[in-house]
matplotlib code that plots the C-alpha trace (Angstrom):
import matplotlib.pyplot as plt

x = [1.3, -2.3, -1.8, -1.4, -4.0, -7.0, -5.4, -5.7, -8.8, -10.3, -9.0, -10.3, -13.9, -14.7, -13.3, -15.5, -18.7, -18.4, -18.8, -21.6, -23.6, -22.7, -22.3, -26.6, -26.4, -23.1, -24.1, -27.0, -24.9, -21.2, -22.2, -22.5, -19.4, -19.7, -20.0, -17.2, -14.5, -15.5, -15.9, -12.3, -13.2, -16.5, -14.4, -11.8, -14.1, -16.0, -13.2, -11.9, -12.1, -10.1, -7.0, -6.8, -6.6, -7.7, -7.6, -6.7, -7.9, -7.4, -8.4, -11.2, -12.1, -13.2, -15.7, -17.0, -18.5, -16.8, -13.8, -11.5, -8.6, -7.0, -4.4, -3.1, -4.4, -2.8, -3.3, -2.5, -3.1, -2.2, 1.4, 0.8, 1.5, 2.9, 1.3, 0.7, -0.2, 0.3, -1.6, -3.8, -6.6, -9.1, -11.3, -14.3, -17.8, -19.2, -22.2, -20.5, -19.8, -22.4, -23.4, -26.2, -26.0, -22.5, -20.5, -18.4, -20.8, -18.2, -16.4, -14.2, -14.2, -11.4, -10.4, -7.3, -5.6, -2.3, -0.5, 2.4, 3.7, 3.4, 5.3, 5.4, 7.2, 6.3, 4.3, 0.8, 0.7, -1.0, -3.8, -4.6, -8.3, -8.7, -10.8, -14.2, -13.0, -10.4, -8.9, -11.4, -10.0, -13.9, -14.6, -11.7, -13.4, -13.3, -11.1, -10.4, -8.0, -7.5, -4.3, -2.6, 0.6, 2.6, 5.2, 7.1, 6.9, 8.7, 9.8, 11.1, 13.4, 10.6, 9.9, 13.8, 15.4, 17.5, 17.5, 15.6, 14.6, 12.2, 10.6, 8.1, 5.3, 3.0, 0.2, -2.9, -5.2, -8.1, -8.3, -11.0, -12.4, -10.2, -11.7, -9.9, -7.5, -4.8, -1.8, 0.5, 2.9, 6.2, 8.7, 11.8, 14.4, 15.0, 16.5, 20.1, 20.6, 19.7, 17.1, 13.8, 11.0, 8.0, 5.3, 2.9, 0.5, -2.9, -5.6, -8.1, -10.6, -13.1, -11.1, -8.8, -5.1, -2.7, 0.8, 2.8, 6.5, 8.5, 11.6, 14.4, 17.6, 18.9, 22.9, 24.7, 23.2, 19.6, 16.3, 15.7, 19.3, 17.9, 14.6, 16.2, 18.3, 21.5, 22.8, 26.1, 24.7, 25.9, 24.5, 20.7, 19.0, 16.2, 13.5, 10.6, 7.7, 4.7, 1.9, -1.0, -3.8, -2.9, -3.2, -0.2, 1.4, 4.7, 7.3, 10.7, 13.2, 17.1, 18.2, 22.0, 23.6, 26.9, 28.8, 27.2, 26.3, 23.6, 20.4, 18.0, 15.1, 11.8, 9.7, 6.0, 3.8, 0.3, -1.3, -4.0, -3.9, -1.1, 1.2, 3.5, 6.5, 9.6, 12.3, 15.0, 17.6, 21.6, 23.4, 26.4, 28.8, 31.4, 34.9, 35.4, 31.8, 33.6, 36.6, 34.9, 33.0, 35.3, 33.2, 36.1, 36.1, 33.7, 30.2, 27.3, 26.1, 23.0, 20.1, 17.0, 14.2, 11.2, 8.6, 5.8, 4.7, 1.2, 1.7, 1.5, 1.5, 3.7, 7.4, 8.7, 11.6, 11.5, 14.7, 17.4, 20.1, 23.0, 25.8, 28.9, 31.1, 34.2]
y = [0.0, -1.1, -4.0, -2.0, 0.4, -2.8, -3.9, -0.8, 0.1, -3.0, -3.2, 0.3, -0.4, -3.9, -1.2, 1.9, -0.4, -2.2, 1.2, 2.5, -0.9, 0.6, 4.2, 4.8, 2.7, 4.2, 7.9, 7.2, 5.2, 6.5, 8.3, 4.8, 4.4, 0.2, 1.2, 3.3, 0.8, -2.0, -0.1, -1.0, -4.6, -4.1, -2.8, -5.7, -8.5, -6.7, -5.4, -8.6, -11.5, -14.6, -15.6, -12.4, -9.2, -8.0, -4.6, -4.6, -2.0, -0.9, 1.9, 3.9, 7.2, 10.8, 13.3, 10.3, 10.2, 13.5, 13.5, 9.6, 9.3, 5.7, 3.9, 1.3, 0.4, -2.7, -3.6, -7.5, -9.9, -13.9, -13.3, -11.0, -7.2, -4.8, -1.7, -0.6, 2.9, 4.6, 7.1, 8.7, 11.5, 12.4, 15.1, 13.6, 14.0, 11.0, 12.1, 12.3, 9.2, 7.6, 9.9, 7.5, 10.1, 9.8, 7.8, 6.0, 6.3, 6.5, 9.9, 10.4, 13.5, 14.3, 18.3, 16.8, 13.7, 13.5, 10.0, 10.0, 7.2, 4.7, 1.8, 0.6, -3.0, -4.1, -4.5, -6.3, -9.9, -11.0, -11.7, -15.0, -14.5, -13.4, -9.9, -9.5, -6.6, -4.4, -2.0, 1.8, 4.8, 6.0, 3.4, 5.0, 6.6, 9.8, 10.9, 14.7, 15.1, 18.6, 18.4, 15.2, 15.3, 11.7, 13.0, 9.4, 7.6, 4.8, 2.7, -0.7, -2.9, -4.9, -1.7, -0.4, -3.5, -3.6, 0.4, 1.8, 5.9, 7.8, 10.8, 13.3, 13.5, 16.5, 16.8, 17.3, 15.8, 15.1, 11.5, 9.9, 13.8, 13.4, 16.0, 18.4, 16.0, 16.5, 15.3, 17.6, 16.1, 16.6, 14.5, 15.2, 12.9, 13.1, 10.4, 12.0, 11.5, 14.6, 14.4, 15.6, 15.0, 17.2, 15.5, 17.7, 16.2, 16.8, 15.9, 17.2, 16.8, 13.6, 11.1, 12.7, 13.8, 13.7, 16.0, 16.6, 16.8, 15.3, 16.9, 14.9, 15.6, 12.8, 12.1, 8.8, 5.9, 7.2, 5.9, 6.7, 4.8, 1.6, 1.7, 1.9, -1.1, 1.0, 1.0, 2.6, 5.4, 7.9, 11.8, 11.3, 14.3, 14.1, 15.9, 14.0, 16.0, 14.4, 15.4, 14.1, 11.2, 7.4, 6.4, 9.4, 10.1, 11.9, 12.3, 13.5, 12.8, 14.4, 12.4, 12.9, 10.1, 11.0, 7.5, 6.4, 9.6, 11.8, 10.7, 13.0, 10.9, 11.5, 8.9, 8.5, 5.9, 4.3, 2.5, 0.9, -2.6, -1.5, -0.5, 1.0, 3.3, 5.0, 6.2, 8.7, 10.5, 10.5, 9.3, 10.7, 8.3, 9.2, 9.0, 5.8, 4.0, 5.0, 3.2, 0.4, -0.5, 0.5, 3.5, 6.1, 9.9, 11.4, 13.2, 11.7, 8.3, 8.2, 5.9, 4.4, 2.2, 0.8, -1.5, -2.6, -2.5, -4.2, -4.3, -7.9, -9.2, -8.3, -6.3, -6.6, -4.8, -4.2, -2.2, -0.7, 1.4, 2.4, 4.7, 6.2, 7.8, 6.9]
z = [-9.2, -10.6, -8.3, -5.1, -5.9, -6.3, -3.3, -1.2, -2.5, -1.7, 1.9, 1.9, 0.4, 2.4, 5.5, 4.4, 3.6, 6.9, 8.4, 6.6, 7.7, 11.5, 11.4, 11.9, 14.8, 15.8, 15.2, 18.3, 20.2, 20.5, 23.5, 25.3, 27.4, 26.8, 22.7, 22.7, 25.2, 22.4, 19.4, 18.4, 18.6, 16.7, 13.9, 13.9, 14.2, 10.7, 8.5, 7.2, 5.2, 6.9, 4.2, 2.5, 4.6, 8.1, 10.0, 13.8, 15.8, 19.2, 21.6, 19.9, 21.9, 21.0, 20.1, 18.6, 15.9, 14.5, 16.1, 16.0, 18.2, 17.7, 19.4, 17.0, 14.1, 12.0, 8.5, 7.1, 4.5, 5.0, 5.5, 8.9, 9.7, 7.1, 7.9, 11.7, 12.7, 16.4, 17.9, 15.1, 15.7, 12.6, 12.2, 9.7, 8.5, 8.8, 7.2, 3.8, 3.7, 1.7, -1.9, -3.4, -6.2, -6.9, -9.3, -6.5, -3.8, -1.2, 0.0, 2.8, 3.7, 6.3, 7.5, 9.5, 10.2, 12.4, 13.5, 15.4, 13.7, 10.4, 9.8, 6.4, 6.0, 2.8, -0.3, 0.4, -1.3, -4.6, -4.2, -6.5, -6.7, -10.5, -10.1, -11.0, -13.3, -14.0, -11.9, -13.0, -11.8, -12.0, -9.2, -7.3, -3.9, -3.1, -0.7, 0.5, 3.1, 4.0, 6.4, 6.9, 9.1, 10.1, 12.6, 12.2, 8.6, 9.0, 6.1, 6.6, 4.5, 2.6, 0.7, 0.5, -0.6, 2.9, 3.5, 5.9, 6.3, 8.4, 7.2, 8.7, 6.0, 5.6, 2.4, 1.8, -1.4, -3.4, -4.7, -6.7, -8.4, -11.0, -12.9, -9.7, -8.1, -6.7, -3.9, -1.8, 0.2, 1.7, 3.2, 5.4, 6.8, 11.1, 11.1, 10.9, 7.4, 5.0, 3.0, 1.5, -1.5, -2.5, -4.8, -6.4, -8.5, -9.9, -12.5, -14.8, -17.5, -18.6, -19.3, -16.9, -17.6, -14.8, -14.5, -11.7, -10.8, -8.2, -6.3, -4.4, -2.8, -0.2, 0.7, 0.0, 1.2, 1.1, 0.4, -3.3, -3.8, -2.2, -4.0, -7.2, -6.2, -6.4, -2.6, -4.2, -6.1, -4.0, -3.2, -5.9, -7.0, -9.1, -11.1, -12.6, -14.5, -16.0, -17.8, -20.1, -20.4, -18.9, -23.0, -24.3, -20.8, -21.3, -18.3, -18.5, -15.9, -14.7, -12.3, -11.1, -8.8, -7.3, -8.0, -11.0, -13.4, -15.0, -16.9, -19.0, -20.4, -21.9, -21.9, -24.1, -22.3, -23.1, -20.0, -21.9, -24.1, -26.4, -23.6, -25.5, -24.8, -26.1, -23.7, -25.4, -24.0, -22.6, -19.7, -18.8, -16.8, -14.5, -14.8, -12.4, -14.5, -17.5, -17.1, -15.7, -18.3, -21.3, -22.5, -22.2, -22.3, -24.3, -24.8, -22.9, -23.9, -26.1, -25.2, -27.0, -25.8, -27.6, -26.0, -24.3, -20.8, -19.3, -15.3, -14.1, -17.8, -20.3, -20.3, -24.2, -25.7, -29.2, -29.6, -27.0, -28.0, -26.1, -28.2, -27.1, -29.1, -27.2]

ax = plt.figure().add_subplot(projection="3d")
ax.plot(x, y, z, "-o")
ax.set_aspect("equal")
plt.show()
């Protein structure tokens, strides 16, 4: 996860700065009909950075520079395409955009955004450049979206391990203020299958402390059943709450998958250079997982693990229990 937030954030900085070298010029010139029919190709030609990541953009037009109404916009890294948005409008103050008085600098400030549709193929690649320094959360930029609507969110197989789902997505957020962040989004199947997922997260505080919870409900052969890896976990419902500082996080989880069986976990996690959890709780199997692995009738299964966790470094398992008492 720490990965692909340096990742977007970079894409998004190298994009943002690129802009704030142009938007003076662009402010007192937008009203030029030969700026505006090449001001997609302005933007292309200066947010990237050959072997690593580019951003494609095509028709620019609008109230410009307030009001940004974009054809196609694609996003890449040395392997090609794996984001590519269609037909997006965004409702901006440009003037924001720079806070020399600020921590981060940076602050896109956004009342509405609307695309009609994002696809989303895959992961972006490693980059094997070692970074200049650690992922900060204070470096993070701002970002305030006040309405943000994607009528299509399409998400490919890269991402879904071979599923595939399309979602109508509708939030709004604070990123970067994590003294009053906060994301709101919903998401909705039309693509025939039934589905949907509300996220609802915020922070607060210096350092800040991050909760939330996270709904699901999606039939058989869904999305959160191919992310997990499980094609054949059946109907998955799932509750996930969180709350606390990255160092002591605490999340407990009740996820119920038709074909496989019921967890309830709680789980203590420190993101920091220790990296150390405990995960405690029971899994209830059903009757067919039961007999399959030899477990037989019984109460639920109880489950125990101890570790330690360092994204792109370490995964160690000190002890793992697994007790039935069938």
């Amino acid at each position: 996860m720490r990965r692909l937030l340096r990742l977007l954030t970079r894409s998004a900085v190298f994009a943002i700065v690129t802009l704030i070298v142009a938007v003076a010029a662009l402010i007192l010139s937008m009203r030029l009909t030969a700026v505006q029919r090449h001001l997609g190709e302005i933007i292309t030609a200066l947010a990237q950075r050959p072997g690593h990541f580019f951003v494609r953009v095509g028709n620019v037009r609008g109230a410009l520079p307030w009001n940004l109404q974009v054809d196609r916009v694609e996003i890449g890294d040395a392997d090609g395409v794996w984001m590519v948005i269609e037909d997006a409008e965004a409702d901006w103050h440009p003037f924001d955009l720079w806070k020399p008085f600020d921590h981060t600098h940076l602050c896109i400030n956004v009342d509405r955004i609307h695309a009609r549709r994002l696809l989303w193929t895959r992961l972006p690649i490693k980059d094997d450049e070692p970074d200049d320094e650690p992922f900060r959360w204070d470096k993070f930029p701002r970002i305030i979206a006040g309405d943000l609507v994607v009528d299509e969110f399409d998400v490919g197989e890269g991402l879904l391990a071979g599923g595939h789902a399309v979602v109508r997505a509708h939030g709004n957020g604070i990123l970067g203020e994590w003294e009053r962040g906060r994301l709101d989004l919903t998401l909705e199947r039309i693509d025939g299958k039934r589905g949907q997922a509300r996220i609802d997260l915020y922070s607060d505080g210096s350092p800040p402390r991050f909760h939330g919870s996270v709904v699901a409900d999606e039939e058989a052969g869904g999305a959160l059943a191919f992310l997990a890896r499980l094609p054949e976990a059946g109907p998955v419902r799932l509750r996930v709450e969180s709350s606390g500082p990255l160092g002591d996080w605490s999340v407990g989880a009740d996820v119920d998958a038709g074909a496989i069986g019921k967890l309830d976990a709680q789980a203590h996690i420190a993101f920091g250079p220790s990296g150390a959890f405990r995960i405690e709780g029971t899994f209830d199997p059903v009757a067919r997982q039961r007999d399959r692995y030899l477990v037989g009738p019984g109460d639920p299964l109880a489950l125990l693990l101890d570790g330690a966790w360092i994204p792109d470094h370490e995964l160690r398992l000190d002890q793992a229990r697994l007790n039935a008492d069938g």
